[in-house]
C-alpha positions as CSV (number, residue, x, y, z in Angstrom):
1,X,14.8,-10.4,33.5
2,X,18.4,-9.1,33.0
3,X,20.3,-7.3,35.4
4,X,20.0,-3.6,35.4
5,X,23.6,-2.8,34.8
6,X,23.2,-4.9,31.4
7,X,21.5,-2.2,30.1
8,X,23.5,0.4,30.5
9,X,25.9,0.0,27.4
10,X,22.6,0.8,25.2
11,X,21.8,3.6,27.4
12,X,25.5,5.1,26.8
13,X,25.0,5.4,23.2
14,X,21.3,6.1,23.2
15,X,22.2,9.0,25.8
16,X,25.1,10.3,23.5
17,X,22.7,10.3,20.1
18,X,19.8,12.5,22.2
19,X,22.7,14.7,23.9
20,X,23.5,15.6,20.2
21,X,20.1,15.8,18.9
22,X,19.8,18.7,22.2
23,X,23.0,20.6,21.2
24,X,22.2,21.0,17.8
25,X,19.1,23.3,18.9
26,X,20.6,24.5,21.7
27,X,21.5,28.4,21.2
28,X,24.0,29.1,23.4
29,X,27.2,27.8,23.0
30,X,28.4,26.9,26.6
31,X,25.7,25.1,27.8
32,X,26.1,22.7,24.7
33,X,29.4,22.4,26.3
34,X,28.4,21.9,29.6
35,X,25.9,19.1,28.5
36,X,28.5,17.4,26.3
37,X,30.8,17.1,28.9
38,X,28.0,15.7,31.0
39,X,27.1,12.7,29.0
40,X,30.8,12.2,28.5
41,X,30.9,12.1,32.4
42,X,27.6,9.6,32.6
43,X,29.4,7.8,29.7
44,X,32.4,6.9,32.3
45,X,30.8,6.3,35.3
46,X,28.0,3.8,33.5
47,X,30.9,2.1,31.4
48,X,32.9,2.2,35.3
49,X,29.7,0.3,36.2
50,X,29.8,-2.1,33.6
51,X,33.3,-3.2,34.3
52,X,32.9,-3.7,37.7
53,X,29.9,-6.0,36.9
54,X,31.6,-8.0,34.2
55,X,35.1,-8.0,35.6
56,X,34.1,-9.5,38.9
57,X,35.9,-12.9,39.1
58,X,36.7,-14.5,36.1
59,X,35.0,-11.9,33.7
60,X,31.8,-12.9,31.7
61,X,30.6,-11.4,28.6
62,X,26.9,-11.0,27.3
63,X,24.6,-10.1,24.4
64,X,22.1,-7.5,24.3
65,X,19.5,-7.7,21.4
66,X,17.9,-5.0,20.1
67,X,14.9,-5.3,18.1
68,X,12.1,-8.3,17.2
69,X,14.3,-10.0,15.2
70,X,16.6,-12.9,16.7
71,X,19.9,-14.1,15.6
72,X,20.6,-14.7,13.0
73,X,19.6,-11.4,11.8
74,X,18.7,-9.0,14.5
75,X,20.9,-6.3,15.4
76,X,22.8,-6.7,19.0
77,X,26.0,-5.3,21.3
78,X,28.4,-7.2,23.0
79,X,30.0,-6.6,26.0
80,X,33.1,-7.6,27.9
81,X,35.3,-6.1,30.7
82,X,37.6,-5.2,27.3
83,X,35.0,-3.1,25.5
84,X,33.5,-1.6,29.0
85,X,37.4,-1.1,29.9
86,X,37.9,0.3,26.6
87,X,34.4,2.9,26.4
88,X,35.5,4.1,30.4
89,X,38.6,5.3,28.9
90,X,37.4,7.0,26.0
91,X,34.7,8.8,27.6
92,X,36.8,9.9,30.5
93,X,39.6,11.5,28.0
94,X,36.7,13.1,25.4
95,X,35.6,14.8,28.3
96,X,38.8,15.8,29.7
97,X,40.0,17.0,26.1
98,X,36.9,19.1,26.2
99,X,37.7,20.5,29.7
100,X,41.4,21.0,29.0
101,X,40.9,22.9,25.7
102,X,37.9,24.8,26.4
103,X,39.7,28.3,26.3
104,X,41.2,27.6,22.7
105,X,37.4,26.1,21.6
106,X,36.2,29.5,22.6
107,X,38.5,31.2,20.6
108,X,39.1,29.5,17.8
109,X,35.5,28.6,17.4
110,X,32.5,31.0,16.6
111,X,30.1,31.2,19.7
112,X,27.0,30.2,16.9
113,X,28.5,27.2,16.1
114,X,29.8,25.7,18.9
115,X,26.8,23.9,19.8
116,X,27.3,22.0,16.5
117,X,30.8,21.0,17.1
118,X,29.2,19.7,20.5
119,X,26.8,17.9,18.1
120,X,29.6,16.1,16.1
121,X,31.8,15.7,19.7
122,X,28.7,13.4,21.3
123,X,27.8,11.7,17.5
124,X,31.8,10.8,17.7
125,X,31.8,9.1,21.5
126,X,28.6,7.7,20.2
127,X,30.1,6.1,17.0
128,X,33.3,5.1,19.8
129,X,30.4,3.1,22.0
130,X,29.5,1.5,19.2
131,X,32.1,0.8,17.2
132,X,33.4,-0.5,20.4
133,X,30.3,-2.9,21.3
134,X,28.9,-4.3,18.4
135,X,28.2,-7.3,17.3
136,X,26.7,-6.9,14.2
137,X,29.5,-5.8,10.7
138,X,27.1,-3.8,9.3
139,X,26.0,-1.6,12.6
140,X,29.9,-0.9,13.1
141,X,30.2,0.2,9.0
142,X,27.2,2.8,10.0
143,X,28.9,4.1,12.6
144,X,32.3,4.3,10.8
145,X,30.9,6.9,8.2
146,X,29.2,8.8,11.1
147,X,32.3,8.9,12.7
148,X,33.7,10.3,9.7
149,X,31.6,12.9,9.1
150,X,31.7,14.5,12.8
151,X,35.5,13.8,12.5
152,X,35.7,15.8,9.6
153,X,33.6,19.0,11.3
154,X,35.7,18.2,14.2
155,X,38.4,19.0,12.2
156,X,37.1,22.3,9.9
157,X,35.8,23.8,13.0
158,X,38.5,26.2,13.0
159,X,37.3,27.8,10.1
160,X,40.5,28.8,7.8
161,X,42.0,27.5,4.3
162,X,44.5,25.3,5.5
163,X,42.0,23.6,7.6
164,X,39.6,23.1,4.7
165,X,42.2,21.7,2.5
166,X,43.1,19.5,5.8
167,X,39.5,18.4,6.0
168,X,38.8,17.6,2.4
169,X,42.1,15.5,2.1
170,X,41.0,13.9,5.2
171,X,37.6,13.2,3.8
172,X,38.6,11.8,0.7
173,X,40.8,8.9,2.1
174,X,38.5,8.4,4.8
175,X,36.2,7.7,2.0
176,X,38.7,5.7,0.2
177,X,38.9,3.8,3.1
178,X,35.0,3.3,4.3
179,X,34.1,2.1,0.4
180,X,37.3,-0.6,1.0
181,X,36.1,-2.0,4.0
182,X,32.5,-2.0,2.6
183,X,32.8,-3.8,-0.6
184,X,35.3,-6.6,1.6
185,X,32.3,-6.4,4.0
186,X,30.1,-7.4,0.7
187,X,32.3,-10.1,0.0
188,X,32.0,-11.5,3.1
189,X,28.2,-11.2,3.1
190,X,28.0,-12.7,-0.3
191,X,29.4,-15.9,0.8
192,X,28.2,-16.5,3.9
193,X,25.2,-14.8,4.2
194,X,25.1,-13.1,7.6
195,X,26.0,-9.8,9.2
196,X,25.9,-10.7,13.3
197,X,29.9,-11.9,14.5
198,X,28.9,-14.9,16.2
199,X,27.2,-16.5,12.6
200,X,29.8,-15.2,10.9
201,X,32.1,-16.6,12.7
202,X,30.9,-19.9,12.2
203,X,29.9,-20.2,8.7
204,X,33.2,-18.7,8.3
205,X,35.1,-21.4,10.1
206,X,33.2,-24.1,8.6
207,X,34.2,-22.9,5.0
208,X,38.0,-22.8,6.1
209,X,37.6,-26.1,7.2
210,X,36.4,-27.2,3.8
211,X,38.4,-25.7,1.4
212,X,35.0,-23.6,-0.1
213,X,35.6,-19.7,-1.3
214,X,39.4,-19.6,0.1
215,X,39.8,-16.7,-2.5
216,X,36.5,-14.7,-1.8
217,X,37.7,-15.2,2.1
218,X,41.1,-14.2,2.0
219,X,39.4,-11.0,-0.4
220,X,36.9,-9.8,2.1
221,X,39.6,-10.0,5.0
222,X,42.2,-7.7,3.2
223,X,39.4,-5.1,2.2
224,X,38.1,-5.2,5.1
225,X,41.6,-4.5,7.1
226,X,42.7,-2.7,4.8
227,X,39.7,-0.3,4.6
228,X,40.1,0.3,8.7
229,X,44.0,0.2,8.1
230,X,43.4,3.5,5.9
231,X,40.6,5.3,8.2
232,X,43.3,4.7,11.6
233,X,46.3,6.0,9.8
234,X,48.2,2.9,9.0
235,X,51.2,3.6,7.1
236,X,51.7,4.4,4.5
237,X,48.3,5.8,4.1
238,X,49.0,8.3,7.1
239,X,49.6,11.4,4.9
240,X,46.2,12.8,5.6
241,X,46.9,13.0,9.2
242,X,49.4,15.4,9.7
243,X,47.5,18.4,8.1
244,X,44.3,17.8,9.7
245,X,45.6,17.0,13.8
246,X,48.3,19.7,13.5
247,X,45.7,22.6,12.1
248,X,42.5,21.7,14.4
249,X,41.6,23.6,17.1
250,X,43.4,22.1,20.8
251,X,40.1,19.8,21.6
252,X,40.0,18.6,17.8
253,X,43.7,17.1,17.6
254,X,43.2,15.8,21.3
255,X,40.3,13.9,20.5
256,X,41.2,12.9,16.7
257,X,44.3,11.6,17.7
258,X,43.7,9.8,21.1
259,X,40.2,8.5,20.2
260,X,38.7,8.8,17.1
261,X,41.6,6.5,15.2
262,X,41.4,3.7,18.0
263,X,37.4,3.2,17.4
264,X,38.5,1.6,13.9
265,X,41.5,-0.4,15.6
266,X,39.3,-1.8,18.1
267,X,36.8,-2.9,15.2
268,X,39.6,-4.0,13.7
269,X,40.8,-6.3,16.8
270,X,36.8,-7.6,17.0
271,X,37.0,-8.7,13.3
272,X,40.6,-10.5,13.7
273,X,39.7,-12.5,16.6
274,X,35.8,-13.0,16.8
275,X,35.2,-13.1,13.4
276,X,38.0,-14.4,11.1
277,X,39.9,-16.1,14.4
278,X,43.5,-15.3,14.6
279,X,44.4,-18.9,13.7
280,X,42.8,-17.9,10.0
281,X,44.2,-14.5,9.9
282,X,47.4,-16.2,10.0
283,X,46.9,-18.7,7.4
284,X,45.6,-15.8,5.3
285,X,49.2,-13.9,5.6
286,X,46.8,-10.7,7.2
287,X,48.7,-10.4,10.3
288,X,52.7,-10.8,8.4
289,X,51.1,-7.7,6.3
290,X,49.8,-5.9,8.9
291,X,53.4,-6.2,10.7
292,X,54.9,-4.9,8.1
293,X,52.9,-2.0,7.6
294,X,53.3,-1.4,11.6
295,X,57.2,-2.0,11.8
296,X,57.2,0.6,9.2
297,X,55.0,3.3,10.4
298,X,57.1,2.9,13.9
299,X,60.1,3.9,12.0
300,X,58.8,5.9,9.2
301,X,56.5,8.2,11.6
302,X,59.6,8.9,14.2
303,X,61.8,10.4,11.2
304,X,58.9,12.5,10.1
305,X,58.6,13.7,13.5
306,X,62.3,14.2,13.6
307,X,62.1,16.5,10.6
308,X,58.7,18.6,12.2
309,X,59.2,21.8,13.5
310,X,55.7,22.7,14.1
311,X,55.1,21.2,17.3
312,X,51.6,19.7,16.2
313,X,52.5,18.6,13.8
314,X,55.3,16.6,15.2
315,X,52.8,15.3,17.7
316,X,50.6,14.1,15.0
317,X,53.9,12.2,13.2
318,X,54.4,10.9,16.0
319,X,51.2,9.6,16.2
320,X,51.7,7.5,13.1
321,X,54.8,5.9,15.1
322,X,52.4,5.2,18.0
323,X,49.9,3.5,15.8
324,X,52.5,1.7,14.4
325,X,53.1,0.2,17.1
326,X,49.4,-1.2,18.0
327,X,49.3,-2.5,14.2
328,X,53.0,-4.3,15.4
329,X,51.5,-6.0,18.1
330,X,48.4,-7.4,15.9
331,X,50.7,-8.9,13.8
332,X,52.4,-10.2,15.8
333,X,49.1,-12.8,14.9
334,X,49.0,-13.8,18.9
335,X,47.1,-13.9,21.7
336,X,49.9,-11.9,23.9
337,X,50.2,-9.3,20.5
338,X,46.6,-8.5,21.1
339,X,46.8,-8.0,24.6
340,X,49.9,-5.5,24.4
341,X,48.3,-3.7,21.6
342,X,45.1,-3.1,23.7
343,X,47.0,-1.3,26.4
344,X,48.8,0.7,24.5
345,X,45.7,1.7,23.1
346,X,45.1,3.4,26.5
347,X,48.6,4.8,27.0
348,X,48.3,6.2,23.5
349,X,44.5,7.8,24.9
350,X,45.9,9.4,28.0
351,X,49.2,10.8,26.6
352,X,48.6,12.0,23.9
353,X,45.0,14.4,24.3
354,X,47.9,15.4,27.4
355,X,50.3,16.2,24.5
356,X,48.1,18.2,22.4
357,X,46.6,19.9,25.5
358,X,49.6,21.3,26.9
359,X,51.2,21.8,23.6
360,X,48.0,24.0,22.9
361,X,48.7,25.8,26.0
362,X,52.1,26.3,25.6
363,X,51.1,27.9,22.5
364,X,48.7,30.3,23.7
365,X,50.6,31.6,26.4
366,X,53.4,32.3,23.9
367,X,51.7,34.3,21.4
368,X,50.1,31.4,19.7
369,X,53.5,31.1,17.9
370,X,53.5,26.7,17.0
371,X,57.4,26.7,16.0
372,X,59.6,25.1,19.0
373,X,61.8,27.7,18.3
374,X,59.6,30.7,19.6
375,X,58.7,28.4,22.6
376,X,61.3,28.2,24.1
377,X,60.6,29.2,27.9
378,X,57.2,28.7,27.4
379,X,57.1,26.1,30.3
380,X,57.8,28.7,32.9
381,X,54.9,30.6,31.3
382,X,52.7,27.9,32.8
383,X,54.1,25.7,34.7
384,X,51.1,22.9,34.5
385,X,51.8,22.8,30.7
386,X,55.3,22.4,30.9
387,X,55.1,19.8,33.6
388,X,52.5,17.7,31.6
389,X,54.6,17.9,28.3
390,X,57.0,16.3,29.6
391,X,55.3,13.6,31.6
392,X,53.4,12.7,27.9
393,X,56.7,12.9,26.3
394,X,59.1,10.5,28.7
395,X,56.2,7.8,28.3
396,X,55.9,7.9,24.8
397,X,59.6,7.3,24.9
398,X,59.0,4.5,27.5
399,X,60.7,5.6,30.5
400,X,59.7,3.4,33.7
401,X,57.2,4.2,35.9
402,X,55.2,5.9,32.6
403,X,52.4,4.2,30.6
404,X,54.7,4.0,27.1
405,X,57.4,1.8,29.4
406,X,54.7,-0.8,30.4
407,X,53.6,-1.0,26.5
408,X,56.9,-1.8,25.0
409,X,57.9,-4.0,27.8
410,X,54.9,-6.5,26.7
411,X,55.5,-5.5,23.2
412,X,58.6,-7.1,23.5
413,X,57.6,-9.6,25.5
414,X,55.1,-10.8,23.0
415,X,57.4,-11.0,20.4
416,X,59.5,-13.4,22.0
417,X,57.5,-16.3,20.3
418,X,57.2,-14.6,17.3
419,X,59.3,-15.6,13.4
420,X,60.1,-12.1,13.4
421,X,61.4,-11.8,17.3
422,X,65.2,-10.7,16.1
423,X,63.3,-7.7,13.3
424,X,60.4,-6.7,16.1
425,X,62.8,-6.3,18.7
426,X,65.8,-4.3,16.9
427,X,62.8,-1.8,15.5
428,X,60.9,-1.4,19.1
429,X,64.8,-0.1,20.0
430,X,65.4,1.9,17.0
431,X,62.0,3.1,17.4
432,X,62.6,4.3,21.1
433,X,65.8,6.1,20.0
434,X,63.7,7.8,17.6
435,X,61.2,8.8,19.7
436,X,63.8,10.0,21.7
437,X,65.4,12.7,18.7
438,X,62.1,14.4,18.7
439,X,60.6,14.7,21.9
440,X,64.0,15.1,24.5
441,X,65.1,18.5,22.2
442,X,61.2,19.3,22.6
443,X,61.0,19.2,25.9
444,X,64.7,20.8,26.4
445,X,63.4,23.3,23.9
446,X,60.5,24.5,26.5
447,X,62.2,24.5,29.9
448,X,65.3,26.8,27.8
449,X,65.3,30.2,29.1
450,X,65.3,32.0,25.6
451,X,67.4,35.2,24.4
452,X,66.1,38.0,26.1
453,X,65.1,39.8,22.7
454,X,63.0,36.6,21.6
455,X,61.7,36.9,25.2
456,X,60.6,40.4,25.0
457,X,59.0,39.8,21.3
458,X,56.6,37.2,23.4
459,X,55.9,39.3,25.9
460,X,54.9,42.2,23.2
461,X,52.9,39.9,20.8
462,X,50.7,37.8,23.5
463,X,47.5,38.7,24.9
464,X,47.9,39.2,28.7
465,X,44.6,37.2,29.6
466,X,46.1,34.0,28.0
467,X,48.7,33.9,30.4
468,X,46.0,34.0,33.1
469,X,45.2,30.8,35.2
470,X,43.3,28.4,33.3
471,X,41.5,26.1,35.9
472,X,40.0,24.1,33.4
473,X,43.1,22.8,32.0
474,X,45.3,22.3,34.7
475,X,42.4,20.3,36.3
476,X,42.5,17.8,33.1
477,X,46.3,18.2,32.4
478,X,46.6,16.5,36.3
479,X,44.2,14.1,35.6
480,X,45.6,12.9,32.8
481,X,49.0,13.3,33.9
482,X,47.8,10.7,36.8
483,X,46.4,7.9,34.2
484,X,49.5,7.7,32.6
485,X,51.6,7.2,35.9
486,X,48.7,4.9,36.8
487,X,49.2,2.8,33.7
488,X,53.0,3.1,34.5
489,X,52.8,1.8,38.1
490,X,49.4,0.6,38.4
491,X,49.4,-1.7,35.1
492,X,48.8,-5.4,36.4
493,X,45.3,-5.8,37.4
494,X,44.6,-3.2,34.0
495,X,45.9,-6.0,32.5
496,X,44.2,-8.5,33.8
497,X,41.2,-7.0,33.0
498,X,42.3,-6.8,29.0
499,X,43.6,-10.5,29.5
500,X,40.1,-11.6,30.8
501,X,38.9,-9.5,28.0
502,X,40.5,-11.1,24.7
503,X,39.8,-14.6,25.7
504,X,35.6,-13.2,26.3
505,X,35.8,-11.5,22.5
């Protein structure tokens, strides 16, 4: 009989899918909310569980089947101290993001539809879980598109044109991007007949060995990449993302940008190393393309940032730079690459829901004006906000002792043994500079006492309850504020853990 704690990882998603099946006929709004961020919290601690099981020593990793059918074509998870590392993280920060932005939710969205955007918040940590754990191609394309659609409600929640015309753009290339990895995913199917990772893995090694379908192989793989490349914002197919994380509601852009893009990266990881092996990816030239693409976005994504003036909007550019640099370190086609690009998957998680959250706030205590310009000051409106800005903004340029140091310390470190060492290093510094021209005027921008007419226009056009206390955003701007100096200070034994974890995939 299996240990208890083996179970939970099924229960996590199972619990999320009901939780959403509850709000959806669940009339009033809050206690939706309340029971989302519940199974968000049950999420963490049973994921917390997990880890502590299959972290204990040297880390073990194990299979559960669900269904009568046995491999090699039943349906089953797999879980590691990675994936329960990874699902611990993402749980926490959905429900911090729906703490932290719960004033702007209730604004911004109508009280009768609220417990459907609660609906589409538990179907998205659900399509996280198991995007996360599976073992099985076919389970994680199913979860893709439900991930898509609640994304894309996520997104038109706050009901206004822009946001539609966000949401349909953001629709279309997720679409574009779902049918790429599916027909590569058909491919793949075609010529070696299985779905589950650990036959495809094999049958897949076994034709590289011979020679058979190098073509067909090498076909899948790019589709396949490239299909999850478009869905997480790669560049240059990142256009979409601006629109739809800078117009969302506060809760939407923390969770799309923090969580929902780093479901598909993680697939991503699973297929490159379980699956295809990294050895192979190699061979194929995947990983020198998916450098390229990331070297780019790094730079690319920093000068669109640069140019923003909408502070959302600038967050979500920079986004693109952030992303670039997890697609940097998987192409970087190495054991080390992989292990960088997983923590920064969690610095990126933490800072930047902690970004959008205080940006949010900034915003509303300054007559939900968005331009840097008319926040100016807006830190001393709320001091939480201001304090939190800044904390997300000196790691994302990688000061020591924040998370965004740590990551492109072992960036760089990683790249040492690399072709490209000389081209990965010079952009990781010209990519820090960058990062540097957009967030330092930011943060100067709202700590600046401003003119005292500007001030006095503020003052006239804001509501007087938003510069109240909000307790429920201070409460998760200091909680995330303290994972990203944990991950700053804190890292080794975090990654030990995702060490332990890549060699268990």
């Amino acid at each position: 009989m299996r240990p208890m704690v083996e179970n939970y990882p099924f229960f996590s998603i199972f619990a999320c899918m009901v939780a959403g099946i509850l709000c959806a006929v669940i009339k009033k709004g809050k206690t939706a909310w309340y029971l989302t961020i519940g199974v968000c919290a049950l999420t963490a601690l049973l994921s917390a569980l997990t880890l502590a099981a299959v972290g204990e020593g040297d880390g073990y990793a194990f299979v559960y089947t669900m269904g009568r059918f046995a491999a090699p074509y039943g349906n089953a998870i797999r879980v590691g101290p990675l994936q329960a590392l990874l699902t611990m993280v993402f749980a926490g920060v959905m429900a911090l993001a729906l703490t932290g932005g719960s004033r702007d939710l209730f604004h911004d969205v109508q009280e009768k539809k609220l417990p459907l955007y609660c609906t589409m918040c538990c179907m998205t940590l659900a399509s996280l879980l198991a995007l996360t754990y599976t073992n099985d191609v076919f389970t994680g394309y199913v979860f893709i598109e439900i991930s898509t659609i609640a994304a894309c409600a996520l997104v038109m929640a706050k009901d206004t044109g822009p946001n539609l015309i966000a949401t349909i753009r953001y629709l279309f290339m997720s679409l574009l991007g779902s049918g790429l990895f599916l027909i590569g995913l058909t491919f793949l199917n075609a010529v070696t007949g299985y779905l589950l990772m650990p036959s495809l893995s094999t049958a897949i090694a076994d034709l590289a060995a011979s020679g058979q379908y190098h073509v067909p192989l090498t076909v899948s793989a790019g589709l396949m990449v490239a299909g999850l490349g478009v869905k997480s914002a790669m560049f240059p197919f990142h256009l979409w993302l601006p629109g739809a994380h800078g117009g969302a509601t506060t809760t939407s852009s923390a969770i799309l940008s923090g969580l929902v893009l780093k479901g598909y990266i993680v697939l991503m990881i699973v297929l490159m190393v379980r699956v295809f092996g990294l050895a192979l990816m190699v061979e194929m030239g995947m990983t020198t393309v998916v450098l390229l693409f990331g070297l780019m976005g790094m730079i690319f994504g920093s000068v669109s940032a640069i140019r923003e003036h909408h502070v959302k909007r600038m967050l979500a550019y920079s986004s693109v730079a952030q992303i670039g640099y997890i697609f940097m370190g998987l192409g970087l086609g190495s054991p080390a690459g992989i292990v960088a690009s997983c923590f920064h998957i969690l610095v990126h998680a933490t800072c930047k829901p902690l970004l959008f959250l205080c940006a949010g706030r900034l915003s509303a205590v300054s007559g939900h004006h968005r331009s840097l310009k008319n926040l100016r000051g807006s830190a001393y409106r709320d001091i939480a906000a201001g304090i939190g800005f800044t904390v997300g903004a000196l790691s994302m340029i990688g000061i020591p002792l924040f998370g965004g140091f740590v990551s492109k310390l072992y960036f760089a470190s990683a790249s040492l043994n690399s072709n490209g060492m000389v081209m990965v290093l010079l952009t990781i510094a010209l990519s820090t500079v960058l990062n540097a021209l957009y967030y330092v005027p930011a943060v100067l921008a709202i700590w600046i006492t401003p003119p005292p007419e500007l001030q006095q226009h503020i003052l006239e056009i804001s509501d007087p309850r938003e510069a109240e206390f909000d307790r429920n955003f201070t409460i998760a701007a200091v909680i995330l504020m303290a994972g990203v100096f944990v991950l700053g200070i804190f890292y080794h034994p975090i990654l030990d853990v995702i060490q332990m974890g890549v060699q268990l995939l």
